[in-house]
Backbone as CSV, one residue per row, in Angstrom:
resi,resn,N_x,N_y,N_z,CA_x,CA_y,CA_z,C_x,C_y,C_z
1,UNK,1.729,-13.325,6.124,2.223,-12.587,4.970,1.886,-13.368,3.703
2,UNK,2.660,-13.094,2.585,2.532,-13.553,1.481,3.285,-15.370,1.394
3,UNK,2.227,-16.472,0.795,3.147,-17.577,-0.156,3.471,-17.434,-1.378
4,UNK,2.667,-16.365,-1.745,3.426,-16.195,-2.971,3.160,-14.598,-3.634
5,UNK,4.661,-13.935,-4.419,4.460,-12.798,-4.919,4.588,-12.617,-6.570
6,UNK,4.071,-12.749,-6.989,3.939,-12.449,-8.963,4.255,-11.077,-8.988
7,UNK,5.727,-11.191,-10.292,5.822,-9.926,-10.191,5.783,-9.595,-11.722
8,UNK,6.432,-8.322,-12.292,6.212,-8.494,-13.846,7.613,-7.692,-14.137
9,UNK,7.862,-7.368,-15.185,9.120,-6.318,-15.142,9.040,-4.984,-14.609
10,UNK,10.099,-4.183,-14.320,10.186,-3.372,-13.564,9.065,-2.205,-13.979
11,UNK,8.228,-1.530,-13.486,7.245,-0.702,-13.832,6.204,-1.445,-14.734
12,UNK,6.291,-2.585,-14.646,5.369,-3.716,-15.567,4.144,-4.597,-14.986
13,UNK,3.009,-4.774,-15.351,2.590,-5.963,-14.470,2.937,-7.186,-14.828
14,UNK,2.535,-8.432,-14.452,2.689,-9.536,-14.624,2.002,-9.956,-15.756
15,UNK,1.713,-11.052,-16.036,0.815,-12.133,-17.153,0.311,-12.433,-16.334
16,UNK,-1.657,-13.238,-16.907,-2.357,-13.626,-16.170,-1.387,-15.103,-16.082
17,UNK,-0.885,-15.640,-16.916,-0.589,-17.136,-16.708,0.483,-17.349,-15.429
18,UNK,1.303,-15.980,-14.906,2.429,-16.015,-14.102,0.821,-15.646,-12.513
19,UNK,-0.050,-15.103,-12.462,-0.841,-15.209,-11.779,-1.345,-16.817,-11.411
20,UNK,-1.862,-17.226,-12.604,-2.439,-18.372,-12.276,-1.506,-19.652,-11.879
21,UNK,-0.423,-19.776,-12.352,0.592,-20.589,-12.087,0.831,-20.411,-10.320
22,UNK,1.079,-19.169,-10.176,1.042,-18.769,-8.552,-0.115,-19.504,-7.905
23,UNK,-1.392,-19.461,-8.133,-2.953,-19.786,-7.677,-2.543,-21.560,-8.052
24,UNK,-2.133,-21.696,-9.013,-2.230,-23.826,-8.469,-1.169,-23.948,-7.758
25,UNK,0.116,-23.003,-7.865,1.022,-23.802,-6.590,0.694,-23.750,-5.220
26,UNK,0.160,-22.904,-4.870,-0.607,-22.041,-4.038,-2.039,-22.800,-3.057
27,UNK,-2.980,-23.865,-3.929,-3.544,-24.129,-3.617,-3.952,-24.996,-2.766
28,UNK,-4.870,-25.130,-1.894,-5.350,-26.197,-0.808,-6.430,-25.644,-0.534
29,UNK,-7.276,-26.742,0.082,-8.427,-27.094,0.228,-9.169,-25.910,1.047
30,UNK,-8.865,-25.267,1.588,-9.157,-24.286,2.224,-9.175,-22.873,1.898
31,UNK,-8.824,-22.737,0.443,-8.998,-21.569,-0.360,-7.642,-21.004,-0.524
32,UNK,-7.565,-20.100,-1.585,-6.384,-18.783,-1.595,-7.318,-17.548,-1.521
33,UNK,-6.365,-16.659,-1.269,-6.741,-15.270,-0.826,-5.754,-14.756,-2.221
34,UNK,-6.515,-13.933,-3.376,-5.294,-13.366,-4.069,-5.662,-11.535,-4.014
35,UNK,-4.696,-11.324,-3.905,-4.980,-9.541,-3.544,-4.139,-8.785,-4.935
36,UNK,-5.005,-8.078,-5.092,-4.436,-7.172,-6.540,-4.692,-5.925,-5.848
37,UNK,-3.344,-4.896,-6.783,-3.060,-3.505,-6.410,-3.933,-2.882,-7.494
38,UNK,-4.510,-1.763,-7.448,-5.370,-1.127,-8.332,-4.282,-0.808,-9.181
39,UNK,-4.024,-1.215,-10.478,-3.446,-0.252,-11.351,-3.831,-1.223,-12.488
40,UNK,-4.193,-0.511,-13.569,-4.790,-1.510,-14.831,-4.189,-2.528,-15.322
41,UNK,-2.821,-2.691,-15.547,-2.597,-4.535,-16.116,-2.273,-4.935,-14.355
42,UNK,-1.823,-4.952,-13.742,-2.272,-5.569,-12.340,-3.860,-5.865,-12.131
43,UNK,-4.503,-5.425,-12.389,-6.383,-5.542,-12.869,-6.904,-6.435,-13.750
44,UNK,-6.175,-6.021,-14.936,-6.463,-6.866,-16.050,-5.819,-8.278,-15.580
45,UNK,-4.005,-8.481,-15.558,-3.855,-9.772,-15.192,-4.467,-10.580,-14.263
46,UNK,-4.665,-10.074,-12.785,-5.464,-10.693,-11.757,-6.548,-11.030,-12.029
47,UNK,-7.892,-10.287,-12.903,-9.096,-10.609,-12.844,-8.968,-12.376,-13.815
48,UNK,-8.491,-11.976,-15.449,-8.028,-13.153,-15.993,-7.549,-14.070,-15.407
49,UNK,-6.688,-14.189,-14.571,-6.491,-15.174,-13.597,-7.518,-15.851,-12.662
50,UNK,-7.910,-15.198,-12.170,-8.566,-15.125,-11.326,-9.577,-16.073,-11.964
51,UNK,-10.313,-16.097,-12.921,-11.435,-16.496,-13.442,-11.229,-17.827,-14.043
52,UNK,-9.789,-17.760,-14.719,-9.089,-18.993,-15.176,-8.874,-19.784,-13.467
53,UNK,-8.752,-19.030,-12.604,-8.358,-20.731,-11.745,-9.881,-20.554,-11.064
54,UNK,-10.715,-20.312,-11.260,-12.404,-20.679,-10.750,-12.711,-22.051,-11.951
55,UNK,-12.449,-21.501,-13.078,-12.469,-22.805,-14.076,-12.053,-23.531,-13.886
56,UNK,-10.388,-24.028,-12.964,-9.590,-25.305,-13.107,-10.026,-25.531,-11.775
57,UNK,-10.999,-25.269,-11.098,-11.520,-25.720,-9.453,-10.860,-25.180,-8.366
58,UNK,-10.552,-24.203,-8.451,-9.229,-23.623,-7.336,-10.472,-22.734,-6.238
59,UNK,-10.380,-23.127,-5.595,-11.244,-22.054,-4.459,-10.166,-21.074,-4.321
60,UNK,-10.988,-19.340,-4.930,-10.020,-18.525,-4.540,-10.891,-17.350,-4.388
61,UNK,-11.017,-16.449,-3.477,-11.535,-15.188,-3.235,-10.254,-13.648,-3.783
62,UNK,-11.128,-12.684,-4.051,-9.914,-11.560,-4.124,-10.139,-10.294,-3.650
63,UNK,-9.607,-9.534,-2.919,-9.048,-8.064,-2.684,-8.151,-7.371,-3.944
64,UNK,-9.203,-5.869,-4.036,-8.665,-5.270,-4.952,-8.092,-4.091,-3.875
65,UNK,-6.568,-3.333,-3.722,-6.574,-2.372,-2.861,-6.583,-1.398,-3.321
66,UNK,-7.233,-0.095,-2.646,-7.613,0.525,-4.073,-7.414,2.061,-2.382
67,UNK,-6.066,2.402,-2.029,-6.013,3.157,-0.771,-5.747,4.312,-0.867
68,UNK,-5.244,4.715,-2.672,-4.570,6.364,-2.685,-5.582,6.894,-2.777
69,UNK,-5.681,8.402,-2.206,-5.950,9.322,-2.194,-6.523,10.482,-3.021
70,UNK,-4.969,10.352,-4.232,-4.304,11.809,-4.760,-5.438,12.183,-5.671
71,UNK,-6.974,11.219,-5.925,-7.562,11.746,-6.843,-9.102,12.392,-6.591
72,UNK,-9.257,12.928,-4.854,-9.772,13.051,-3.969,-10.710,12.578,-3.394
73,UNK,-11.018,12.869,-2.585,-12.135,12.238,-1.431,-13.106,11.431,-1.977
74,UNK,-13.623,12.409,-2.538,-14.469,11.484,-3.235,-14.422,11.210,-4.861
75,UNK,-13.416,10.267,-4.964,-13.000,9.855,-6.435,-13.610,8.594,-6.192
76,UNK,-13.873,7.752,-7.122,-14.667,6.629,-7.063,-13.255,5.369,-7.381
77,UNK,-14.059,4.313,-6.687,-12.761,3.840,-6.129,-11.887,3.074,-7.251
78,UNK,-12.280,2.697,-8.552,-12.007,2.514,-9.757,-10.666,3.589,-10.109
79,UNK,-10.795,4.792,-9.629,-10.175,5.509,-9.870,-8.631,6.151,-8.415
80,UNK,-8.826,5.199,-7.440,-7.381,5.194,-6.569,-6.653,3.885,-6.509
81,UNK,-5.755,4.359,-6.781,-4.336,3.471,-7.197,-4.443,2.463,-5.712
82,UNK,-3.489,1.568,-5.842,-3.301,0.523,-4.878,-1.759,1.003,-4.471
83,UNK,-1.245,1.527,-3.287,-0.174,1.298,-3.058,0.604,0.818,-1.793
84,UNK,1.042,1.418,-0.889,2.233,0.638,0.083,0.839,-0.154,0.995
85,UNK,-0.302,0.160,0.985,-0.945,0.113,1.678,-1.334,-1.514,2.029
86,UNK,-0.976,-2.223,0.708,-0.561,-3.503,0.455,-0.205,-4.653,1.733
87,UNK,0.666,-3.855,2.129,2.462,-4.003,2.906,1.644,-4.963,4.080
88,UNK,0.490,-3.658,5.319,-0.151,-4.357,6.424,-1.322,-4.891,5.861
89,UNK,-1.772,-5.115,4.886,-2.987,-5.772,4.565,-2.553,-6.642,4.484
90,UNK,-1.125,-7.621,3.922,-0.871,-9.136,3.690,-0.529,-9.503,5.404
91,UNK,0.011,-8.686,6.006,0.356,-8.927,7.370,-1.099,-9.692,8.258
92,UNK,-1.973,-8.806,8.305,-2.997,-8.907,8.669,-4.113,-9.937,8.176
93,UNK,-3.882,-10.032,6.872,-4.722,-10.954,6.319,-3.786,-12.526,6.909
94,UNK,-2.308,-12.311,6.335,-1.822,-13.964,6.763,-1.846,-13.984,8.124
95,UNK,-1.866,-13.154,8.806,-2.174,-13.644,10.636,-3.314,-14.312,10.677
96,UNK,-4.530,-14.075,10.136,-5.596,-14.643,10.100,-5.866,-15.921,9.752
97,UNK,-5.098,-16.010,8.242,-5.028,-17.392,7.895,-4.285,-18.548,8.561
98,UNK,-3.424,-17.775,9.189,-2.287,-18.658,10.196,-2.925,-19.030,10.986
99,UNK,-4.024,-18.173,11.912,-5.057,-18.566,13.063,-5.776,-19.633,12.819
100,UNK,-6.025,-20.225,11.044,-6.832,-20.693,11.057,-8.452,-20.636,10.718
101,UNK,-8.384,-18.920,10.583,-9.792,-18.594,9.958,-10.260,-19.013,8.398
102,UNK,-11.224,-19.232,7.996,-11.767,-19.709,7.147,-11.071,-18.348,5.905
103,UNK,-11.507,-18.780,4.448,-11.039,-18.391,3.539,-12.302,-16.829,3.751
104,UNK,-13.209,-17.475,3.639,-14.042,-16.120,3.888,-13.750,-14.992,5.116
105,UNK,-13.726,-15.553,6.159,-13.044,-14.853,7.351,-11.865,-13.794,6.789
106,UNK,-11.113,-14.624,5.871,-10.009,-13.610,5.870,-10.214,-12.752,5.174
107,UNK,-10.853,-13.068,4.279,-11.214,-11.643,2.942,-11.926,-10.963,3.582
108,UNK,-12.939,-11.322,4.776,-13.329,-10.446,5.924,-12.806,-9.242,6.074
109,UNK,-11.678,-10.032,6.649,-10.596,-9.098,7.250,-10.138,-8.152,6.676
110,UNK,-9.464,-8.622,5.719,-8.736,-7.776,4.694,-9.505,-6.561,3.870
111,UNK,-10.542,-7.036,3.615,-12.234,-5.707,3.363,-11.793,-4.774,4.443
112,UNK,-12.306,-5.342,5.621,-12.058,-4.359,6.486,-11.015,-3.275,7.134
113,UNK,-9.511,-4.262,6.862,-8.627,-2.711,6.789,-8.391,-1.964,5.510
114,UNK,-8.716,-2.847,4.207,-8.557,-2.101,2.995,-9.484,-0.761,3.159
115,UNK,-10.640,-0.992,4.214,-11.864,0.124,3.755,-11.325,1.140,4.618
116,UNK,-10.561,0.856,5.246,-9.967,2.181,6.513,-8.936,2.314,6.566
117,UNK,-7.790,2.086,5.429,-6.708,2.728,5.084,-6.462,3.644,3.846
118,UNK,-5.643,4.616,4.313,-5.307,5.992,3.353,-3.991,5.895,2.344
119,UNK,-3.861,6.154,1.668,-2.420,6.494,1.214,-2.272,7.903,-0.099
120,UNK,-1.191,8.497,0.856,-0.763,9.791,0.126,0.579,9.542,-0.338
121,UNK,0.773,9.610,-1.407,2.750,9.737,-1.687,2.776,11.451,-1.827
122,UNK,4.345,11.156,-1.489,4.784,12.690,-1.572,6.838,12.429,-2.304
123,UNK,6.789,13.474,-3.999,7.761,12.979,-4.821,8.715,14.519,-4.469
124,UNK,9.918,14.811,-4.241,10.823,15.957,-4.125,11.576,15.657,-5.670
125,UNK,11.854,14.321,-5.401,13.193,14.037,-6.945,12.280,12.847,-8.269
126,UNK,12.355,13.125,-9.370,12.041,12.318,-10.159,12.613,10.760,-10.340
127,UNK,11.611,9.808,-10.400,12.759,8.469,-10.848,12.945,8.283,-12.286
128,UNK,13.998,7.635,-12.449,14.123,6.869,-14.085,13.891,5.829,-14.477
129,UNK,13.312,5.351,-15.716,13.371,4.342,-16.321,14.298,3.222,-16.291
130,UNK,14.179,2.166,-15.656,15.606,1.132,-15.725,16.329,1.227,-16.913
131,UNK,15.313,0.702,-17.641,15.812,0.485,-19.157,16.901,1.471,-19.851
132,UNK,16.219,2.619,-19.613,16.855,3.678,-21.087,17.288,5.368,-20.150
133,UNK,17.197,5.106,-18.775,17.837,6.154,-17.893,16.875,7.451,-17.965
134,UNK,15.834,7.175,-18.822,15.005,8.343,-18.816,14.496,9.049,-18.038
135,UNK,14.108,9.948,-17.309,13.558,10.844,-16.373,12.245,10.715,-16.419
136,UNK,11.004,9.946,-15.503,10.013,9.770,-15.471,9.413,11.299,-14.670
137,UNK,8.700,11.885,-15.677,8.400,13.097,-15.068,9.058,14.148,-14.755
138,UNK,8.898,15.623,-14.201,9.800,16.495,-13.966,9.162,17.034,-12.459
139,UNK,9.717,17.353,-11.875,9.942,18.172,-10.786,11.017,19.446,-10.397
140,UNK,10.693,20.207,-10.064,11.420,21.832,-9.824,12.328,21.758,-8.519
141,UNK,13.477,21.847,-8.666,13.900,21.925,-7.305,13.528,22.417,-6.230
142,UNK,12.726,23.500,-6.406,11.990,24.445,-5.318,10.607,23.856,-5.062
143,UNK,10.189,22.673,-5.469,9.198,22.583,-5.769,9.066,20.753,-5.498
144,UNK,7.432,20.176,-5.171,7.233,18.528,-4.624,5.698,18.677,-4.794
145,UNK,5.822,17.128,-5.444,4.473,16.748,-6.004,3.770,15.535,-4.682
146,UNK,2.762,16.252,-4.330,2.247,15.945,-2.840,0.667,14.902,-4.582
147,UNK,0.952,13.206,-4.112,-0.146,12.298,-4.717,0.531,11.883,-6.060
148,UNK,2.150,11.792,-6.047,2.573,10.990,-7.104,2.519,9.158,-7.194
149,UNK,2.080,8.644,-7.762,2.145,7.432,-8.274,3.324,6.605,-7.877
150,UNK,2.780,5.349,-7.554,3.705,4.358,-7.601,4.747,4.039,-8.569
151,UNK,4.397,4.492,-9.984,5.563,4.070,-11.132,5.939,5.666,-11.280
152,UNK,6.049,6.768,-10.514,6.356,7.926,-11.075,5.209,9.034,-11.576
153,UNK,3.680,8.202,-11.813,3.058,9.121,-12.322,2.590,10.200,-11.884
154,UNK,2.357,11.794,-12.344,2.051,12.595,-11.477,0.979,12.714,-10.550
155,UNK,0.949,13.484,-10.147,-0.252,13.575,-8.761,-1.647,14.504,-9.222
156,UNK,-0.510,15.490,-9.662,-1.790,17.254,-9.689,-1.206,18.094,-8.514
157,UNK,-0.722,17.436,-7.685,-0.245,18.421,-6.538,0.716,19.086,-6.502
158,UNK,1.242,19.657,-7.538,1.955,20.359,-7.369,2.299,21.647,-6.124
159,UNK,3.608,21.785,-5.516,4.146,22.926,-4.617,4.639,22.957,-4.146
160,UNK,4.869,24.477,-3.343,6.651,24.733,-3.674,6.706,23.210,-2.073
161,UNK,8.154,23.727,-2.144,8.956,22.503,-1.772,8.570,22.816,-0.017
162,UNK,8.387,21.758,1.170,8.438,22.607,2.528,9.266,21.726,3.235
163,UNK,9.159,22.461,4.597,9.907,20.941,5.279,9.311,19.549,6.000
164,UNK,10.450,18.855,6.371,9.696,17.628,6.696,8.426,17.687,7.535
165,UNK,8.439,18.781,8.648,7.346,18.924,9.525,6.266,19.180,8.494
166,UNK,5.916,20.390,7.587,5.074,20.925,6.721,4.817,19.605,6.187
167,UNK,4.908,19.583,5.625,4.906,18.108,4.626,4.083,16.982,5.388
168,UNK,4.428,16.674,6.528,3.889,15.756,7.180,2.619,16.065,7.571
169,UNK,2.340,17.739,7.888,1.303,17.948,8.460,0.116,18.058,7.191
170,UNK,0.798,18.131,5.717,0.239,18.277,4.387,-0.791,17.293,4.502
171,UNK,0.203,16.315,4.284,-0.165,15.113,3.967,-1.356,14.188,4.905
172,UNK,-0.703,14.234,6.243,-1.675,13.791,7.636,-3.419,14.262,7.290
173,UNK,-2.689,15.914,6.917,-4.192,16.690,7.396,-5.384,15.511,5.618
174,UNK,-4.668,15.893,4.483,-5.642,15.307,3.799,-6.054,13.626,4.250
175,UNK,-4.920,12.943,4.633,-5.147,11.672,5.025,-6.442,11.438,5.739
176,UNK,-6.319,12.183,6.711,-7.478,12.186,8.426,-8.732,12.481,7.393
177,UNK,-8.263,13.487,6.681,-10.151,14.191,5.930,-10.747,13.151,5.306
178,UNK,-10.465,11.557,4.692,-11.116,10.631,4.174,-10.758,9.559,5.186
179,UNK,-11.038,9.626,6.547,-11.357,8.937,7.195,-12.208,9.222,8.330
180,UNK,-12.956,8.415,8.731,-13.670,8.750,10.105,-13.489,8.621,11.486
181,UNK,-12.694,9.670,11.720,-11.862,9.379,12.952,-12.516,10.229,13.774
182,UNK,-12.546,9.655,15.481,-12.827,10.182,16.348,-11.623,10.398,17.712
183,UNK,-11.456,11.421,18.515,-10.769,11.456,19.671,-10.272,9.905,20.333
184,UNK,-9.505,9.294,20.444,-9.310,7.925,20.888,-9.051,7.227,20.202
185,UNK,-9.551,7.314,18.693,-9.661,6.102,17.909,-7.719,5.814,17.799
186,UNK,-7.463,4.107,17.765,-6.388,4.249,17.236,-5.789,3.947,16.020
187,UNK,-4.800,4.405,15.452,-4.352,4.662,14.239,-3.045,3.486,13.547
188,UNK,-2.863,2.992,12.704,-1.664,2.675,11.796,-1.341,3.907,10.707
189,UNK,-0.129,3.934,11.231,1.151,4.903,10.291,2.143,4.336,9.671
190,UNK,2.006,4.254,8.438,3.482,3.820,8.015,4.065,4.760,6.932
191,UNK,5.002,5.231,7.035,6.187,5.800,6.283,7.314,4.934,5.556
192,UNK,6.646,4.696,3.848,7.654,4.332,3.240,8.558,5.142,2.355
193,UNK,9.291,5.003,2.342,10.463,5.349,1.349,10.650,4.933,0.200
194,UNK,10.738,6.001,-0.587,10.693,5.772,-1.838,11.833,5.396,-3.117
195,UNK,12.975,5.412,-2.131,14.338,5.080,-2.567,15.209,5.581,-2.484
196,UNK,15.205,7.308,-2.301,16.641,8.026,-2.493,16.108,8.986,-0.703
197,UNK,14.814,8.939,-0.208,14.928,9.249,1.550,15.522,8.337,2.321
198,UNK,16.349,8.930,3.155,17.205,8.531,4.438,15.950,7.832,5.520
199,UNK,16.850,6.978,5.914,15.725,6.490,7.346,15.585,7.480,8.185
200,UNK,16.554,8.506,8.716,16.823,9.545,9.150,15.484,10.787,8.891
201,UNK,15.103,11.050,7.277,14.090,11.810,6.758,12.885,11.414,7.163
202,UNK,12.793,9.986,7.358,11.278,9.337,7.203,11.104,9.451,8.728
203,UNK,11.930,9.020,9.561,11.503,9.372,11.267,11.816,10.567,11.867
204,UNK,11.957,11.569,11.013,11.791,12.633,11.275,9.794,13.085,10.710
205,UNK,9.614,12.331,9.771,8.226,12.949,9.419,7.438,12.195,10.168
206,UNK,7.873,10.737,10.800,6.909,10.003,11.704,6.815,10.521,12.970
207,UNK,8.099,11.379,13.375,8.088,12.195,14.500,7.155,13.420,14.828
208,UNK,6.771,13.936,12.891,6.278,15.053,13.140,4.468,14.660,13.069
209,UNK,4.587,13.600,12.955,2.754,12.531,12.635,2.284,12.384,14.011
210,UNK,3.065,12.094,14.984,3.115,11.162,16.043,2.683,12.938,17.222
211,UNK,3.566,13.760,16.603,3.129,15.107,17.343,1.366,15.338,17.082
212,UNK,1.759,15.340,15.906,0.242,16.035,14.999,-1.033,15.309,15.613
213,UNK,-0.945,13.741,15.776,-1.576,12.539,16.194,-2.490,12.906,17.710
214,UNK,-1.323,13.503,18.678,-1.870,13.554,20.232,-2.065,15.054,20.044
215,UNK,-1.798,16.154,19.177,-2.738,17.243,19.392,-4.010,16.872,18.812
216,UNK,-4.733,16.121,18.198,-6.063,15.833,18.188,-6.568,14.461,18.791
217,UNK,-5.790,14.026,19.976,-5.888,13.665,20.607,-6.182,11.368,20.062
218,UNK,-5.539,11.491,19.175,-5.573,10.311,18.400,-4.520,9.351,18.576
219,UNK,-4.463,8.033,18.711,-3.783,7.364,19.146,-2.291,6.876,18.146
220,UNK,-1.313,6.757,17.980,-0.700,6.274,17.518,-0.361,4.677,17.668
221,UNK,-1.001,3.890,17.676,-1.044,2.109,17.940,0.556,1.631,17.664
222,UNK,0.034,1.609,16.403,1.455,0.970,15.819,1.965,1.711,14.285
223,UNK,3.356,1.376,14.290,3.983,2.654,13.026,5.025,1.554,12.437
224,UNK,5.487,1.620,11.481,6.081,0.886,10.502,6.800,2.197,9.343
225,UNK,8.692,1.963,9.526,9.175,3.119,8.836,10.286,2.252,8.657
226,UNK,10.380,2.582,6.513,11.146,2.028,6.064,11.159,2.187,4.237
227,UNK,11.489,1.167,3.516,11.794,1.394,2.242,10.629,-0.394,1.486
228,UNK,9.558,-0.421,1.272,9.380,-1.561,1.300,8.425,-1.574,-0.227
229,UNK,8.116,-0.567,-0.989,7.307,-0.652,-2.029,8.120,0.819,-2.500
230,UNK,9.343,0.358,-3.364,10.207,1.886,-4.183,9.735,2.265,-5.334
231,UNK,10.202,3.331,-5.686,9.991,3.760,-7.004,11.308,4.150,-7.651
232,UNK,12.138,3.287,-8.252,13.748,3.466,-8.355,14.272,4.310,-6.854
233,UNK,14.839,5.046,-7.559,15.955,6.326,-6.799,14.879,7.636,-6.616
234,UNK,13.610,7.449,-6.743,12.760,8.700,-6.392,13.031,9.579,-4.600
235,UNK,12.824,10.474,-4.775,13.262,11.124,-3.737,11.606,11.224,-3.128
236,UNK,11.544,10.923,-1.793,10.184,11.022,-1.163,9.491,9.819,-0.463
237,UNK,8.450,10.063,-0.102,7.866,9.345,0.676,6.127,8.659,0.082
238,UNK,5.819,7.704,0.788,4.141,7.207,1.070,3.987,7.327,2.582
239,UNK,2.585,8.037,2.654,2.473,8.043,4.327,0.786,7.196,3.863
240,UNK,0.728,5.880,4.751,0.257,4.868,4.892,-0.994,5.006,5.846
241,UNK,-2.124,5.464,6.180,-2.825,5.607,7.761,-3.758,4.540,7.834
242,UNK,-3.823,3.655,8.542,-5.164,2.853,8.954,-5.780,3.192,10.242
243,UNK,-6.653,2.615,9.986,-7.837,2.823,11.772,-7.533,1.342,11.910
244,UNK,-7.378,1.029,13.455,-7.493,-0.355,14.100,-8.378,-0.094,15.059
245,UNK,-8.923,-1.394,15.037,-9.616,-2.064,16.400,-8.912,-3.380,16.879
246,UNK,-9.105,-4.098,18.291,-8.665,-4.575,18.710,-8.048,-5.553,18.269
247,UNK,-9.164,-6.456,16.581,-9.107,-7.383,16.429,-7.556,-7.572,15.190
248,UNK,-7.443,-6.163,14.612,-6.331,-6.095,13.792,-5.048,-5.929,14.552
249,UNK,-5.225,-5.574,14.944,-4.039,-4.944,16.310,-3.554,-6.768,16.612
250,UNK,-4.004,-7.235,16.997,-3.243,-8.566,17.422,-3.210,-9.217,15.928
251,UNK,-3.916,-9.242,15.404,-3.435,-10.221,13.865,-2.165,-8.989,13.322
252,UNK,-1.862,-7.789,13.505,-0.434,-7.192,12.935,0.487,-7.822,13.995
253,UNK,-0.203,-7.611,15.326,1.270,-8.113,16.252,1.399,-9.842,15.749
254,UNK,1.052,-10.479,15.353,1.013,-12.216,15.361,2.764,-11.876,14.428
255,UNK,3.208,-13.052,15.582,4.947,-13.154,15.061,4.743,-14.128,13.250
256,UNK,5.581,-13.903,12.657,5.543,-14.012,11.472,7.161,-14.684,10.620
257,UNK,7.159,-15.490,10.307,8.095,-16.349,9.482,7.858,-16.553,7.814
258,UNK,8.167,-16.055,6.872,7.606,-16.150,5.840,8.360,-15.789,4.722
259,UNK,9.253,-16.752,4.629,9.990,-16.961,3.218,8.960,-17.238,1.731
260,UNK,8.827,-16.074,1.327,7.775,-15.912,0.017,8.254,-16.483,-1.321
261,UNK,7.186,-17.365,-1.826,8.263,-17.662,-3.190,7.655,-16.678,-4.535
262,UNK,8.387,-16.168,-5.361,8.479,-15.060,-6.242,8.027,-15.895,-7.830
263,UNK,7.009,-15.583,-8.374,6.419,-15.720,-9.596,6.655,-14.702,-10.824
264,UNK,6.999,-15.112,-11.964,7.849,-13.928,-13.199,7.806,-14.521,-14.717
């Protein structure tokens, strides 16, 4: 997993200097791995960083994750957000480093599930602003924005409202269409929560994935359901999909201890 997480204020990114401060505590001889979420001052701070600790001698490679969807298939990748998708890429990447693989090895790695994971959010309730209680966006009661944003922003997807099964099968079906999946292949699912869904809601839609999954005859590997990248009190979900092969599959299973220290 993560040694270290830089964060910035709430709906905020960080400073490059709260980046780079992370990158010298961070450092040893064997490189850092720093991973940035696509969203522009998360971009802007990381790259600045990034360049500032190549100057002070820091061996450091980077992952940009870049996994949503909502701006279609073929949107260029400049243009999809970074979100929960995050979550098994640090998993996977620090199993690696734990193994012992080289600094390059791991950014290996991490290329490789970044390039074969999906992410769709799906918003029912609007969140608010910490600060000033404001209503980020609107939504219709009858009505759910299928490719809303990590801080609230809209999708385009607007419609009417369905149920958890519908929804799941919404979402699945665009997921599968930007990936290259075949009969057998197996899959990562994760269902996060977005703050105001029940654990109850979310394994009900992993229930209805896991159906959808073996009528096209596709494997369900491993699934991960929970609340781990929010958007305040937003009502809704991120459905998460990766492709595995053998070699990710044991770097997600690798047992894991990892008290993270927090940069601000």
């Amino acid at each position: 997993m993560l040694d270290a997480s830089v964060v910035g204020d709430i709906f905020a990114a960080p400073g490059a200097p709260a980046v780079l401060q992370a990158l010298q505590a961070t450092q040893r001889s064997a490189g850092t791995l720093l991973v940035i979420l696509n969203h522009p001052g998360d971009v802007l701070a990381g790259n600045m960083a990034f360049n500032m600790a190549i100057q002070h001698g820091i061996k450091v490679q980077k992952v940009l994750t870049h996994e949503d969807i909502s701006a279609g298939k073929d949107a260029p990748l400049e243009n999809r957000r970074g979100l929960v998708g995050c979550i098994p890429l640090y998993k996977v990447a620090g199993a690696a480093a734990e193994a012992g693989r080289s600094l390059e090895e791991v950014c290996a790695i991490a290329e490789r599930f970044n390039a074969n994971m999906r992410t769709l959010a799906v918003a029912v309730t609007p969140a608010t602003h910490p600060a000033n209680g404001a209503v980020i966006g609107q939504i219709a009661d009858d009505e759910m924005e299928v490719g809303m944003g990590q801080h609230g922003e809209g999708g385009g997807g607007v419609m009417k409202l369905a149920t958890a099964d519908q929804t799941a099968e919404i979402v699945l079906t665009k997921l599968l269409d930007t990936l290259d999946v075949a009969s057998g292949d197996k899959l990562f699912v994760m269902i996060n929560g977005s703050g105001a869904t029940t654990m109850m809601e979310q394994l009900i839609v992993l229930r209805a994935v896991k159906r959808l999954l073996d009528a096209k005859g596709l494997v369900l590997a491993r699934s991960l359901v929970g609340e781990f990248l929010t958007v305040q009190e937003m009502g809704g979900f991120q459905m998460c999909v990766g492709k595995l092969d053998d070699e990710l599959i044991a770097l997600y299973d690798a047992p894991c201890d990892t008290p993270c220290w927090t940069v601000k």
